[in-house]
Backbone atoms as SQL, in Angstrom:
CREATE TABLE atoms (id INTEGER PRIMARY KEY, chain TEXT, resi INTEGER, resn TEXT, atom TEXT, x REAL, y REAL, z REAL);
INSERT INTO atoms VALUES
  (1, 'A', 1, 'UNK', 'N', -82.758, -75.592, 119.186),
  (2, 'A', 1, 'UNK', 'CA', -81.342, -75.362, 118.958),
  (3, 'A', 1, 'UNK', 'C', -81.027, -74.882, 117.531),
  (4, 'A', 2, 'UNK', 'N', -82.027, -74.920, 116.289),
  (5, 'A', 2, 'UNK', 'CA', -81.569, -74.761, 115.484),
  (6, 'A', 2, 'UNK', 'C', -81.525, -73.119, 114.908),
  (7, 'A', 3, 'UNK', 'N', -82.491, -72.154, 116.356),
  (8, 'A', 3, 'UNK', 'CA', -82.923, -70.980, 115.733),
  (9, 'A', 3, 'UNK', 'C', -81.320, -70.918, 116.596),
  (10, 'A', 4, 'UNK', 'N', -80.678, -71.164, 117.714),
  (11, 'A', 4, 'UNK', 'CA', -78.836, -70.787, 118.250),
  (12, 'A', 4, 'UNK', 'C', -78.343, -71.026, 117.401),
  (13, 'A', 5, 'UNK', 'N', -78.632, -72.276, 116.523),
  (14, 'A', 5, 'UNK', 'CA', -77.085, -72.320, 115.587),
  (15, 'A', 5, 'UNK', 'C', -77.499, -70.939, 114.480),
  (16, 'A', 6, 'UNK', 'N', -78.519, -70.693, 113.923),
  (17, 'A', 6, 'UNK', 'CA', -78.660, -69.828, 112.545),
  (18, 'A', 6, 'UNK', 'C', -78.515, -68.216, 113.414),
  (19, 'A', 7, 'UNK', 'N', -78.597, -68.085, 114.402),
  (20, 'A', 7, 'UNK', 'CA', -78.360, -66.892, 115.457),
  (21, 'A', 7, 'UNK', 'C', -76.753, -67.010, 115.626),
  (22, 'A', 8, 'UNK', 'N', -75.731, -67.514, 115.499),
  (23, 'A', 8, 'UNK', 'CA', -74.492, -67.722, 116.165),
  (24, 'A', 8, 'UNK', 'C', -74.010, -67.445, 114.672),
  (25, 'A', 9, 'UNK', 'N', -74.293, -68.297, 113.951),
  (26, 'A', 9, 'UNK', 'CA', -73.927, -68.415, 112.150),
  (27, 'A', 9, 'UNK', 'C', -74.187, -67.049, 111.925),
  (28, 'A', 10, 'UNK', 'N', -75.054, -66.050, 112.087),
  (29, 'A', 10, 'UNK', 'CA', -75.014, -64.733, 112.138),
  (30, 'A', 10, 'UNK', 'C', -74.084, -63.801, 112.404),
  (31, 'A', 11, 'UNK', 'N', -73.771, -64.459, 113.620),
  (32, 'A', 11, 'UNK', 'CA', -73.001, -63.360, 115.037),
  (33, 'A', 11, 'UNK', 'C', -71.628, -63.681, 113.899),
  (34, 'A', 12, 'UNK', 'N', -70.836, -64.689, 113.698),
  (35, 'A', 12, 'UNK', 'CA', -70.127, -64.807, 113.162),
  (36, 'A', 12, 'UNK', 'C', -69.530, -63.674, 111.525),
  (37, 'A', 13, 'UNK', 'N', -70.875, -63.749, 110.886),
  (38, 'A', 13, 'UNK', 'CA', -70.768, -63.351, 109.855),
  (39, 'A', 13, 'UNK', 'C', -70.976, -61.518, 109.710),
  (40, 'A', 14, 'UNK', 'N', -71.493, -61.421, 111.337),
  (41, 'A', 14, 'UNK', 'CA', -71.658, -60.028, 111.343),
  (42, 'A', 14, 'UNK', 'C', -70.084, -59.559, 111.715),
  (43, 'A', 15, 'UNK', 'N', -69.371, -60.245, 112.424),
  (44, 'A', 15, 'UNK', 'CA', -68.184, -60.462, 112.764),
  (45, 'A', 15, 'UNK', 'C', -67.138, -59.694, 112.206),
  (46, 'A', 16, 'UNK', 'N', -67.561, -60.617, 110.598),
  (47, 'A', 16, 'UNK', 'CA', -66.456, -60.032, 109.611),
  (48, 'A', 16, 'UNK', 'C', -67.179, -58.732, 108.809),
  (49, 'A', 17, 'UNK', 'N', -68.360, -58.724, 109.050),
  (50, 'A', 17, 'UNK', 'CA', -68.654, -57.075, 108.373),
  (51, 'A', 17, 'UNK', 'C', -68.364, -55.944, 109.730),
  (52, 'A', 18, 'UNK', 'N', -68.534, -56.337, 110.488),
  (53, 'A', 18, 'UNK', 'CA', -67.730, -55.166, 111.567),
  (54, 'A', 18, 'UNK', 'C', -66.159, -55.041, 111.317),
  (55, 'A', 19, 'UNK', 'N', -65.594, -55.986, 110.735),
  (56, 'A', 19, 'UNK', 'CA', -64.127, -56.343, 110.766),
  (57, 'A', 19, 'UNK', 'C', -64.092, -55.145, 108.894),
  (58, 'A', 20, 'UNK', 'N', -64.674, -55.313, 108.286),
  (59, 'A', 20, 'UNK', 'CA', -64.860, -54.919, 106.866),
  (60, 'A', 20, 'UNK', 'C', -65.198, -53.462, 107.384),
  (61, 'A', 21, 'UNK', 'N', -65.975, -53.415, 108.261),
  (62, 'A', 21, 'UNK', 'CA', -66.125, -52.119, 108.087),
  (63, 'A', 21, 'UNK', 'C', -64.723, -50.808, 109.122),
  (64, 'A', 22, 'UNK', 'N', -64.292, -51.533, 109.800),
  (65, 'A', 22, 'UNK', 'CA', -63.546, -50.730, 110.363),
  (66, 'A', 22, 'UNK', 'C', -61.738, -51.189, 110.550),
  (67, 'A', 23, 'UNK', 'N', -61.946, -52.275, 108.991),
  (68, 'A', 23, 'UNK', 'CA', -61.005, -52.771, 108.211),
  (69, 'A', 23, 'UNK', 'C', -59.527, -51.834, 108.237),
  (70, 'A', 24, 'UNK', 'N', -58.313, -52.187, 108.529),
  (71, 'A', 24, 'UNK', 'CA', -57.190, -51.552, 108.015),
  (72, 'A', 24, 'UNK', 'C', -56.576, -52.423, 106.839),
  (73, 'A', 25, 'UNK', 'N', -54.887, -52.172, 107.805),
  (74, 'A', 25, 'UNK', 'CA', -54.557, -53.207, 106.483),
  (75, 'A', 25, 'UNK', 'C', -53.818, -54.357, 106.989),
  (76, 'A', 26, 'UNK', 'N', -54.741, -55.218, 106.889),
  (77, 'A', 26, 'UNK', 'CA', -54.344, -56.979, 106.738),
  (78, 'A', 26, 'UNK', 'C', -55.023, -57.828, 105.662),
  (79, 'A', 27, 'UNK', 'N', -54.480, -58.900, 105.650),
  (80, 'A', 27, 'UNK', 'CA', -54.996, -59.890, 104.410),
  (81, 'A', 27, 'UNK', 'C', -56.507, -59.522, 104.050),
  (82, 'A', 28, 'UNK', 'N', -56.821, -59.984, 103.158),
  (83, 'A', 28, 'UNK', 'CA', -58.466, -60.189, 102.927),
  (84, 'A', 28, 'UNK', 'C', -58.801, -61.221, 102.949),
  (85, 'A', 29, 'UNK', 'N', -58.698, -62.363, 103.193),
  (86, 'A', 29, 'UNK', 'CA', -58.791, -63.572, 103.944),
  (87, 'A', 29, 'UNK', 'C', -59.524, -63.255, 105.069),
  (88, 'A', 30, 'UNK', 'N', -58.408, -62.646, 105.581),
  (89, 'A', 30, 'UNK', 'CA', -58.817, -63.052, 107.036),
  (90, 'A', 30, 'UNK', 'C', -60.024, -62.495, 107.690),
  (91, 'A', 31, 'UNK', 'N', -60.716, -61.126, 107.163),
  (92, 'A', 31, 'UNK', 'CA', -61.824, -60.952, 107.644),
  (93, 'A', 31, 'UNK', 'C', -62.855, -62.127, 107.021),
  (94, 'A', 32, 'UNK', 'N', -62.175, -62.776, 105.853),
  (95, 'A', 32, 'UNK', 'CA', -63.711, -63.820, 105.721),
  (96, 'A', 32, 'UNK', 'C', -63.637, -65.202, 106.438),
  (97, 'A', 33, 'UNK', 'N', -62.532, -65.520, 107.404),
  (98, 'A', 33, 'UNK', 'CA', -62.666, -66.664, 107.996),
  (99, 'A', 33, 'UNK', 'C', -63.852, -66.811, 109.137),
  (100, 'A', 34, 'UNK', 'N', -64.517, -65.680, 109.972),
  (101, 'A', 34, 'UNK', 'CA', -65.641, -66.109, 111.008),
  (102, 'A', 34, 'UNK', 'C', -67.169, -66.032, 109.394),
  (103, 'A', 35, 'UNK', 'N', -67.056, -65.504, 108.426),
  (104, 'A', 35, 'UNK', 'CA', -67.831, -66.220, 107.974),
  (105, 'A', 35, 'UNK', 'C', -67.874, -67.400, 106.742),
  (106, 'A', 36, 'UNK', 'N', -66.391, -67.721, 106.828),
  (107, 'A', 36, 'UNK', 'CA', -66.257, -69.067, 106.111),
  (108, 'A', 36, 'UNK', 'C', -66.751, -70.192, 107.442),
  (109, 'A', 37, 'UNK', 'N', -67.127, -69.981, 108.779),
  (110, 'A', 37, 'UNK', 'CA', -67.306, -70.692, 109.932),
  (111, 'A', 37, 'UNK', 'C', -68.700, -70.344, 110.085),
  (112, 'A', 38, 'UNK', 'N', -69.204, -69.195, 110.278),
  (113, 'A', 38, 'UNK', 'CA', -70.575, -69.335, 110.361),
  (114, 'A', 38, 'UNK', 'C', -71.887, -69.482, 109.260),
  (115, 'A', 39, 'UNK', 'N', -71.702, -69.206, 108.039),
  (116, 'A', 39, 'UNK', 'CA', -72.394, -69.680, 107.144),
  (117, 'A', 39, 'UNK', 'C', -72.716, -71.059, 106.933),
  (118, 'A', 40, 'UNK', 'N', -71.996, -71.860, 107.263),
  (119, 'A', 40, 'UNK', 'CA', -72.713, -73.255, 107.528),
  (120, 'A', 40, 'UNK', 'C', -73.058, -73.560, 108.468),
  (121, 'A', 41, 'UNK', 'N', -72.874, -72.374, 109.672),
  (122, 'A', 41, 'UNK', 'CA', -73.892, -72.934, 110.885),
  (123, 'A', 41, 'UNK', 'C', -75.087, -72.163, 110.297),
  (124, 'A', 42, 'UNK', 'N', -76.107, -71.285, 109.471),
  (125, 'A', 42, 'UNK', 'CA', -76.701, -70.792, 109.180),
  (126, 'A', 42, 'UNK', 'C', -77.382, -71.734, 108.312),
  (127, 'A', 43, 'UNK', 'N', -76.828, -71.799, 107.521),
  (128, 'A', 43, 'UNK', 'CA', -77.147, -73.223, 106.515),
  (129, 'A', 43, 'UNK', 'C', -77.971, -74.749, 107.344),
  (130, 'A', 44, 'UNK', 'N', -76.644, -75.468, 108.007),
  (131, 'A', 44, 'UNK', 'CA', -76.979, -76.594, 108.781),
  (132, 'A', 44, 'UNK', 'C', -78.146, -75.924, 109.856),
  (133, 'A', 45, 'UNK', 'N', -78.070, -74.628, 110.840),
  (134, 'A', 45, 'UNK', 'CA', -79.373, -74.469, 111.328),
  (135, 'A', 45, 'UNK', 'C', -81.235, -74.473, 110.603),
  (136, 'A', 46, 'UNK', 'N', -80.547, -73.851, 109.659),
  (137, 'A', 46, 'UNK', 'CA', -82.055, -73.973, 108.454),
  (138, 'A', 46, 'UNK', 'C', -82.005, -75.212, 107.966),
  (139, 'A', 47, 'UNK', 'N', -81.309, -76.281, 107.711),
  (140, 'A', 47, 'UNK', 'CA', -81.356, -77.471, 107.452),
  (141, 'A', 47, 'UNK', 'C', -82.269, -78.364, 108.553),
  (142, 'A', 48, 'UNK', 'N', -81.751, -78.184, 109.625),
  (143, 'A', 48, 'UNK', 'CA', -82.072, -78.736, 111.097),
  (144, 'A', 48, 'UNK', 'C', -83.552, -78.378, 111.123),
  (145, 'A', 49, 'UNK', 'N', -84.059, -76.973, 110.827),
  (146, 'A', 49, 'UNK', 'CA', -85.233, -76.255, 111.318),
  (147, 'A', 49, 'UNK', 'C', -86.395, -77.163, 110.681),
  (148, 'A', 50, 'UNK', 'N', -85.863, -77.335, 109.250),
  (149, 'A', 50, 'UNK', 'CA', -86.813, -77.929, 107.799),
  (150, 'A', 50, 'UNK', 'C', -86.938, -79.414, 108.450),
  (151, 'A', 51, 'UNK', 'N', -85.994, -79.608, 108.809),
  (152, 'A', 51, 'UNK', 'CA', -86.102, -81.519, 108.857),
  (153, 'A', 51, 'UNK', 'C', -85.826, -82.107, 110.059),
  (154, 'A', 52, 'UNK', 'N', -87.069, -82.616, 110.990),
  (155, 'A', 52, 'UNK', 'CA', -87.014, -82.795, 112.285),
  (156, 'A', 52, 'UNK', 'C', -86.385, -84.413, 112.445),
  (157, 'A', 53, 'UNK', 'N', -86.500, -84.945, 111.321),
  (158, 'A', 53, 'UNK', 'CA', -85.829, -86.494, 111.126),
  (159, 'A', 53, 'UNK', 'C', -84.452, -86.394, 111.120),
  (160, 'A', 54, 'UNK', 'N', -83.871, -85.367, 110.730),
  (161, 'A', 54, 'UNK', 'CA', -82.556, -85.829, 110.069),
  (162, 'A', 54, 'UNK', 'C', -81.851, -84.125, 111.141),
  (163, 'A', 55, 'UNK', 'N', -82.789, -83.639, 112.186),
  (164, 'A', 55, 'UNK', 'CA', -81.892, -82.608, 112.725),
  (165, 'A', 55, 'UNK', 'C', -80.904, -82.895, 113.737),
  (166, 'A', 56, 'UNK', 'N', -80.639, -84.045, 114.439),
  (167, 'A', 56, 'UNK', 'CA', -79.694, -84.712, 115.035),
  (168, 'A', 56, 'UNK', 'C', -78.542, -84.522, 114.634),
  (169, 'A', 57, 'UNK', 'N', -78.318, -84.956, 113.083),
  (170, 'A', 57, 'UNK', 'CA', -77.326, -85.064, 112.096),
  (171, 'A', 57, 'UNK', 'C', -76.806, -83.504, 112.041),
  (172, 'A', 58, 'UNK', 'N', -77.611, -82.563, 111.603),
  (173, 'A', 58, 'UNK', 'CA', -77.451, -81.726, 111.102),
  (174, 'A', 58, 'UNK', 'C', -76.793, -80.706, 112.443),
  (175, 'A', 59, 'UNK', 'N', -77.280, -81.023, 113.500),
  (176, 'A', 59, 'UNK', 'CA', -76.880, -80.300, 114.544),
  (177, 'A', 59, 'UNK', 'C', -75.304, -80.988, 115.036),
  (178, 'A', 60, 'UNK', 'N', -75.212, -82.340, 114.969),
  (179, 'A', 60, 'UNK', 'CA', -73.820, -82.427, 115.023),
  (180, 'A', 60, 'UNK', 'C', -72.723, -81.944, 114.181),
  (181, 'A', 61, 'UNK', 'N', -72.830, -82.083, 112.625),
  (182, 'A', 61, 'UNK', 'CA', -72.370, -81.563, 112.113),
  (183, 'A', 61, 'UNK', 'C', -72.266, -80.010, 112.485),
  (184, 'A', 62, 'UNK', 'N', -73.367, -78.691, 113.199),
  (185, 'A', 62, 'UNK', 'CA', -72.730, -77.695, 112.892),
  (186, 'A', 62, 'UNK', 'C', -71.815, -77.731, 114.656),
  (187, 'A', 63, 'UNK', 'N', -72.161, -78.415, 115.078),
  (188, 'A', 63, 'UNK', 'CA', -71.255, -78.442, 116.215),
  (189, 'A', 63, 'UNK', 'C', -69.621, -78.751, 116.470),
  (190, 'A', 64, 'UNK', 'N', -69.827, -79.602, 115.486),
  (191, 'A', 64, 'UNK', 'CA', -68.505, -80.099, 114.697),
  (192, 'A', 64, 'UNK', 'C', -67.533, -78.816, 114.258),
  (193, 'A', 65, 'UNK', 'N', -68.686, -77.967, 113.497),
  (194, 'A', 65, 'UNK', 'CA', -67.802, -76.842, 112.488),
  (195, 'A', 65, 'UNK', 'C', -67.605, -76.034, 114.097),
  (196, 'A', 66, 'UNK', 'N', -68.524, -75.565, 114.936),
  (197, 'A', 66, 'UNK', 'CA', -68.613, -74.766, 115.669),
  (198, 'A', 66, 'UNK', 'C', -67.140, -74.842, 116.751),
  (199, 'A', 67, 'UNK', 'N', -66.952, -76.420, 117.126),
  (200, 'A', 67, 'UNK', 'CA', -65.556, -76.482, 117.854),
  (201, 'A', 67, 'UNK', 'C', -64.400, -76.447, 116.807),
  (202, 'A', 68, 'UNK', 'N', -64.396, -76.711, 115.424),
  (203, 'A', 68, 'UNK', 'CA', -63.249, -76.603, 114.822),
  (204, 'A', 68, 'UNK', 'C', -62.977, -75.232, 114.852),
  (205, 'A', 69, 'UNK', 'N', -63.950, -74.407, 114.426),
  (206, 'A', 69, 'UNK', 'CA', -63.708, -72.995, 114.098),
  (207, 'A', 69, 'UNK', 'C', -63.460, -72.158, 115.895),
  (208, 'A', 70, 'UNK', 'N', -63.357, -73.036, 117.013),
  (209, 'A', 70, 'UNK', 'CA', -63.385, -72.597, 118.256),
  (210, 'A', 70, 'UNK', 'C', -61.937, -72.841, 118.530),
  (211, 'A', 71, 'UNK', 'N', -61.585, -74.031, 118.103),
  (212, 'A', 71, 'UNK', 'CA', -59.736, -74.227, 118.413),
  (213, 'A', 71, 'UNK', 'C', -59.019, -73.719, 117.190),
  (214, 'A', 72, 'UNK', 'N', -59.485, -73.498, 116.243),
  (215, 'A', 72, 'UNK', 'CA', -58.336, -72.634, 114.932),
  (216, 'A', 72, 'UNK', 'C', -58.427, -71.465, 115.702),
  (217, 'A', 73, 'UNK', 'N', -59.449, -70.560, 116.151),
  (218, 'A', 73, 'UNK', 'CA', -59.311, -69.522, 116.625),
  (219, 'A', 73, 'UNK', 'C', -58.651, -69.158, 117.773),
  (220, 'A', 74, 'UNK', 'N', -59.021, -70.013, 118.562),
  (221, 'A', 74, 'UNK', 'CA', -57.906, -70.049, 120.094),
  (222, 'A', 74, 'UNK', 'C', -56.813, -70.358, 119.597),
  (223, 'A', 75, 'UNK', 'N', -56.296, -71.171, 118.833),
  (224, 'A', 75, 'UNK', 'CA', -54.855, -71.515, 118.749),
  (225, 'A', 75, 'UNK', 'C', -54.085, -70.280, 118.187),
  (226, 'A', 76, 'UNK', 'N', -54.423, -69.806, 116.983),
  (227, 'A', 76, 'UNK', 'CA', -54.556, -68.366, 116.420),
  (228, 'A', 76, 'UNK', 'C', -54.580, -66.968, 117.294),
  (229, 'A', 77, 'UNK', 'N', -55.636, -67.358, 118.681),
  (230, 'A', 77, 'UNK', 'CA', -55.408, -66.013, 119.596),
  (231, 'A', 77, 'UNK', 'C', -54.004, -66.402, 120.165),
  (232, 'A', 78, 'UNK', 'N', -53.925, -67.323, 120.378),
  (233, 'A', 78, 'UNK', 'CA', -52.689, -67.782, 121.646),
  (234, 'A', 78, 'UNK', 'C', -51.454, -67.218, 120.755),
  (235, 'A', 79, 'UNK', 'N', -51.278, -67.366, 119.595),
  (236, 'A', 79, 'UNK', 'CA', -49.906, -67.345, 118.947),
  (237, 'A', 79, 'UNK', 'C', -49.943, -65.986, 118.678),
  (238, 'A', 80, 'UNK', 'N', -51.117, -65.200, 118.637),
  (239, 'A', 80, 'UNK', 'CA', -50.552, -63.475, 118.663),
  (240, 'A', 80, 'UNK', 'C', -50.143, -63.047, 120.433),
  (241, 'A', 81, 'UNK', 'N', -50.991, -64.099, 121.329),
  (242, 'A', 81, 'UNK', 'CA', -50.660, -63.356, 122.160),
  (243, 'A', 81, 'UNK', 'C', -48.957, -63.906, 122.410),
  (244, 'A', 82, 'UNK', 'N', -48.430, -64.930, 121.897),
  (245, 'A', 82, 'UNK', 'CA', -47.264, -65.150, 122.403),
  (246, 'A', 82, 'UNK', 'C', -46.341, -64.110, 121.396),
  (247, 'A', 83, 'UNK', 'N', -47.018, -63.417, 120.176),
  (248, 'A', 83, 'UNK', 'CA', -45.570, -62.993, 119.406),
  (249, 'A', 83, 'UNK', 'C', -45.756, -61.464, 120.276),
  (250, 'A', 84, 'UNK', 'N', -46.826, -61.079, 121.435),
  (251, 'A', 84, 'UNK', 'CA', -46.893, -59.566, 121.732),
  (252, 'A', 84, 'UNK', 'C', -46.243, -59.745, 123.007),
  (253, 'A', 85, 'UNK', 'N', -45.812, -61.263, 123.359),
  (254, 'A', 85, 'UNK', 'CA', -44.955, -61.285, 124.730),
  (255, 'A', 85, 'UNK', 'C', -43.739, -61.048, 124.271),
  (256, 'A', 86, 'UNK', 'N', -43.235, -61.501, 122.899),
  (257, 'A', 86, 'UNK', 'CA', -41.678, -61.448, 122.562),
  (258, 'A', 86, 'UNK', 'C', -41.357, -60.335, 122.210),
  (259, 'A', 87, 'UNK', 'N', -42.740, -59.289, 122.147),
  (260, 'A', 87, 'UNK', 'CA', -42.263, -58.038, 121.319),
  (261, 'A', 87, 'UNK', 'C', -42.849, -57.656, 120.007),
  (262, 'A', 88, 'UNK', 'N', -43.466, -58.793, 119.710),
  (263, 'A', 88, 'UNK', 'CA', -43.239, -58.692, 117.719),
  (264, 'A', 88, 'UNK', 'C', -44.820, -58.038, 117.946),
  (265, 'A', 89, 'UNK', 'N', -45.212, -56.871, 116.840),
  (266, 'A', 89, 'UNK', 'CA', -46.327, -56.415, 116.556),
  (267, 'A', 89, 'UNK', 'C', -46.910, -56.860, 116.226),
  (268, 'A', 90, 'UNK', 'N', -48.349, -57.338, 116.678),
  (269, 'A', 90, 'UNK', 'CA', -49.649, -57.507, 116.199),
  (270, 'A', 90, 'UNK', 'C', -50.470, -56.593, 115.562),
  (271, 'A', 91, 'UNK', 'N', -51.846, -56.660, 114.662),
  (272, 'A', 91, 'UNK', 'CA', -52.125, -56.372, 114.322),
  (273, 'A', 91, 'UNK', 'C', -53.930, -56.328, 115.099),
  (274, 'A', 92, 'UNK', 'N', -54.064, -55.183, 116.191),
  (275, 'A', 92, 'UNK', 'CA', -54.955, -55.258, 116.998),
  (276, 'A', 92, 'UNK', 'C', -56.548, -55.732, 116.516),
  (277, 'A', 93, 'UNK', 'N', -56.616, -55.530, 115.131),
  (278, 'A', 93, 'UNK', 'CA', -58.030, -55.784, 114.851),
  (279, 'A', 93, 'UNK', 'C', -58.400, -57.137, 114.469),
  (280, 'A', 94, 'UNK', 'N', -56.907, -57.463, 113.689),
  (281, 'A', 94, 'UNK', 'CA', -57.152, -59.267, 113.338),
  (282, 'A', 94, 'UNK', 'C', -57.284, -59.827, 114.794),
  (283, 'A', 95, 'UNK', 'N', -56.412, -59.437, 115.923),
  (284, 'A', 95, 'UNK', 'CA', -56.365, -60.346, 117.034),
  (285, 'A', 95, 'UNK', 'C', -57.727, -60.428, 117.720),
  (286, 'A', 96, 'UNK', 'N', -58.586, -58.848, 117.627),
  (287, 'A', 96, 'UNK', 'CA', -59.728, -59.130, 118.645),
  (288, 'A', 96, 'UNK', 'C', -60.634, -59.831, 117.741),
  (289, 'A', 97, 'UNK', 'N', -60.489, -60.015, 116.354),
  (290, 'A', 97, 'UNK', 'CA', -61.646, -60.734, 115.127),
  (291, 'A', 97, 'UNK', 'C', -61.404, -62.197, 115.665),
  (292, 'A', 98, 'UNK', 'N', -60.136, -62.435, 116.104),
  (293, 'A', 98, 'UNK', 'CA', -59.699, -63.783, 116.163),
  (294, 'A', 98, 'UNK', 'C', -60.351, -64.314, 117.791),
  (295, 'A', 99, 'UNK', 'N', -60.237, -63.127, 118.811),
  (296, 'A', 99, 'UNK', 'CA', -60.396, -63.708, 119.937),
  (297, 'A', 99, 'UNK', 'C', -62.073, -63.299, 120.359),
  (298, 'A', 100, 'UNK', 'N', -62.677, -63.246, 119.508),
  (299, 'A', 100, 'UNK', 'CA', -64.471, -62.392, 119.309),
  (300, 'A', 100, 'UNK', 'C', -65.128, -63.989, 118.516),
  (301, 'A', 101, 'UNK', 'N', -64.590, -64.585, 117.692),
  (302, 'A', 101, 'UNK', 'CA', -64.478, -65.201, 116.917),
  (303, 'A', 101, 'UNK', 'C', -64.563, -66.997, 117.882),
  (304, 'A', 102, 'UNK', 'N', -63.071, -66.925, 118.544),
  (305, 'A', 102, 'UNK', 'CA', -63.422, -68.273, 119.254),
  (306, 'A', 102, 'UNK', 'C', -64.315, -68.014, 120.542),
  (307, 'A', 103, 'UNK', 'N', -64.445, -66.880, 121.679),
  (308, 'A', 103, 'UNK', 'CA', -65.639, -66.821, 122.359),
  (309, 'A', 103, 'UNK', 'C', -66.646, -67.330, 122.020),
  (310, 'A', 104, 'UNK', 'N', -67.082, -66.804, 120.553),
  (311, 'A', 104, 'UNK', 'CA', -68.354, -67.324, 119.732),
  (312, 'A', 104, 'UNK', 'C', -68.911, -68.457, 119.687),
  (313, 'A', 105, 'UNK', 'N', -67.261, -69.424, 119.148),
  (314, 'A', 105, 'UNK', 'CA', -67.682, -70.667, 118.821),
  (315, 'A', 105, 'UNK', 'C', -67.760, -71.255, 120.037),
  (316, 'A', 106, 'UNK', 'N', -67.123, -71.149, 121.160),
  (317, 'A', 106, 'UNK', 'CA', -66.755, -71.828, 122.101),
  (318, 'A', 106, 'UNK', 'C', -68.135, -71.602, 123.166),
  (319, 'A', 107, 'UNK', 'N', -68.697, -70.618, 123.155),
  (320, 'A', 107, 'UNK', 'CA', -69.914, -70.336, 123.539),
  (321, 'A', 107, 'UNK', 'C', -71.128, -71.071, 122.699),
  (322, 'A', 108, 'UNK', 'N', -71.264, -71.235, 121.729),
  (323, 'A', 108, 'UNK', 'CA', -71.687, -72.349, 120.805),
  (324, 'A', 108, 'UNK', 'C', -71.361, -73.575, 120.749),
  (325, 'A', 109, 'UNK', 'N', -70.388, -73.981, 121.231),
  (326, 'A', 109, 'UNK', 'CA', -70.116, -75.298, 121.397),
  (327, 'A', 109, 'UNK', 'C', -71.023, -75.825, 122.950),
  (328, 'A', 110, 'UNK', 'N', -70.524, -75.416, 123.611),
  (329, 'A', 110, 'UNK', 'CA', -71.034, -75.021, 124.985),
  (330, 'A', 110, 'UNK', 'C', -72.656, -75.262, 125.101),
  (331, 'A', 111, 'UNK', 'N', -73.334, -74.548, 124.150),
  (332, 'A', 111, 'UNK', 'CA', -74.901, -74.710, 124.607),
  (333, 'A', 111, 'UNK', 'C', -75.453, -75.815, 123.465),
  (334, 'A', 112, 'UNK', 'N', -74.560, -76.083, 122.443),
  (335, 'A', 112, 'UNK', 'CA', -74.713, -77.346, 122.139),
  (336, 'A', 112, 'UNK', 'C', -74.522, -78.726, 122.610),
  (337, 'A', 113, 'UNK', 'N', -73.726, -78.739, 123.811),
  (338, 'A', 113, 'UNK', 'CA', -73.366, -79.936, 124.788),
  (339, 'A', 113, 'UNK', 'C', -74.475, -79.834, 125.616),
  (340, 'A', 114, 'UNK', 'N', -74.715, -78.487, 126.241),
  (341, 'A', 114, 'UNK', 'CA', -76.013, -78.514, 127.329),
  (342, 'A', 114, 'UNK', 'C', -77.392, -79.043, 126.627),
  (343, 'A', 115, 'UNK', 'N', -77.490, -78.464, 125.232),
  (344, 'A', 115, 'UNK', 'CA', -78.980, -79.476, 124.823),
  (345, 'A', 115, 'UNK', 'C', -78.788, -80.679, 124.619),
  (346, 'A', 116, 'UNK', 'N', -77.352, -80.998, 123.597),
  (347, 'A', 116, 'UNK', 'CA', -77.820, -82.926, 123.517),
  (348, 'A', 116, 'UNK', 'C', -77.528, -83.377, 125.235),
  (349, 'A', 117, 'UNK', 'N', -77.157, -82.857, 126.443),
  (350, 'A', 117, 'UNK', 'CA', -77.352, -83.618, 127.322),
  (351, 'A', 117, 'UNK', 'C', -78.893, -83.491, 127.905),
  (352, 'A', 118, 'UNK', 'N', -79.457, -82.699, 127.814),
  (353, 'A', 118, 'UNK', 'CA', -80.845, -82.219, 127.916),
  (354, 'A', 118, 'UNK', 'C', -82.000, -82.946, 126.822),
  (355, 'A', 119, 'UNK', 'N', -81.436, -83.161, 126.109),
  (356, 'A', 119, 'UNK', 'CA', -82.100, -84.030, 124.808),
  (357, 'A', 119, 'UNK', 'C', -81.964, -85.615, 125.032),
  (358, 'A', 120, 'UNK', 'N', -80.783, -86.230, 125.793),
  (359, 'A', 120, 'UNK', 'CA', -80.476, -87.274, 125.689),
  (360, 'A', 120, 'UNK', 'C', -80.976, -87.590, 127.306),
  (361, 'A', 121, 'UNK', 'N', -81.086, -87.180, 128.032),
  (362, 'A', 121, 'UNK', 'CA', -82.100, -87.116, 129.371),
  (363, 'A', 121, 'UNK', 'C', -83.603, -86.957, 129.211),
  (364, 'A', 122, 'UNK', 'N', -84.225, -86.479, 128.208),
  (365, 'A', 122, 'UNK', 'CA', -85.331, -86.266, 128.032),
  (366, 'A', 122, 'UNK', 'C', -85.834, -87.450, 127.049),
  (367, 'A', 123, 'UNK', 'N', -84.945, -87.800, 126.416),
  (368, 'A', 123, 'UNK', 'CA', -85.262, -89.042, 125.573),
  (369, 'A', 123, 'UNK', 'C', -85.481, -90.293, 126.730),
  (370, 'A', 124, 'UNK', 'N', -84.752, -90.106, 127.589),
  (371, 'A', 124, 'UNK', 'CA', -84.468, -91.610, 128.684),
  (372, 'A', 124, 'UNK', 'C', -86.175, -91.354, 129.885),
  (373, 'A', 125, 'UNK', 'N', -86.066, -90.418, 129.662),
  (374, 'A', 125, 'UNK', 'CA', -87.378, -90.168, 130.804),
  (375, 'A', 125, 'UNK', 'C', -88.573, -90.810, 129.857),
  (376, 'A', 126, 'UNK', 'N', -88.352, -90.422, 128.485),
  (377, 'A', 126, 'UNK', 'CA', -89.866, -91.006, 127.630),
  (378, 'A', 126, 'UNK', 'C', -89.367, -92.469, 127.773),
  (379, 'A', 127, 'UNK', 'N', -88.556, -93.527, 128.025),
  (380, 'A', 127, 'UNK', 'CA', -88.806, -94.764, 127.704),
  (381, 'A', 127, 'UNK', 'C', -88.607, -95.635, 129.131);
């Protein structure tokens, strides 16, 4: 799991250089929020990789970041899609960064539940 999290911590950060590169004009923030989110799954995955004692820890924690950065982003898609129901203009590239962004995490969250249940079944079979 730890080569998914430093693979996802990627996807993220490639995210915002696709966002940089075909950049208009919105904040500059905001292209660095999928990699203010995936650089510590990159981090905590190489943490995890190095240290088989303490990768439990390290994998909750990026799972942790992985659903926070999964509901800021959904909550964030939802509220452009409600200001493009009232009318009010969006800004098409922040919205798909935003809705590219929680897929990501939420797809990462996702195969992090399927291993610790796979991990925590495989632990019960050894005892």
């Amino acid at each position: 799991m730890p080569k998914v999290t430093v693979l996802f911590g990627l996807l993220l950060c490639g995210l915002s250089a696709v966002v940089v590169i075909l950049k208009q004009s919105f904040s500059l923030g905001t292209w660095l929020i999928p990699t203010g989110f995936g650089l510590p799954l990159v981090i905590l995955g190489l943490l995890a990789a190095q240290s088989p004692t303490s990768r439990k820890h390290y994998m909750h924690a990026a799972v942790t970041i992985g659903l926070l950065g999964g509901l800021i982003a959904l909550f964030q898609g939802i509220s452009q899609l409600v200001k493009l129901a009232r009318g009010i203009e969006v800004n098409a590239l922040a919205a798909g960064m935003v809705w590219a962004m929680a897929v990501l995490c939420i797809a990462f969250v996702g195969l992090c539940i399927q291993s610790f249940i796979a991990a925590r079944k495989a632990r019960e079979q050894k005892v």
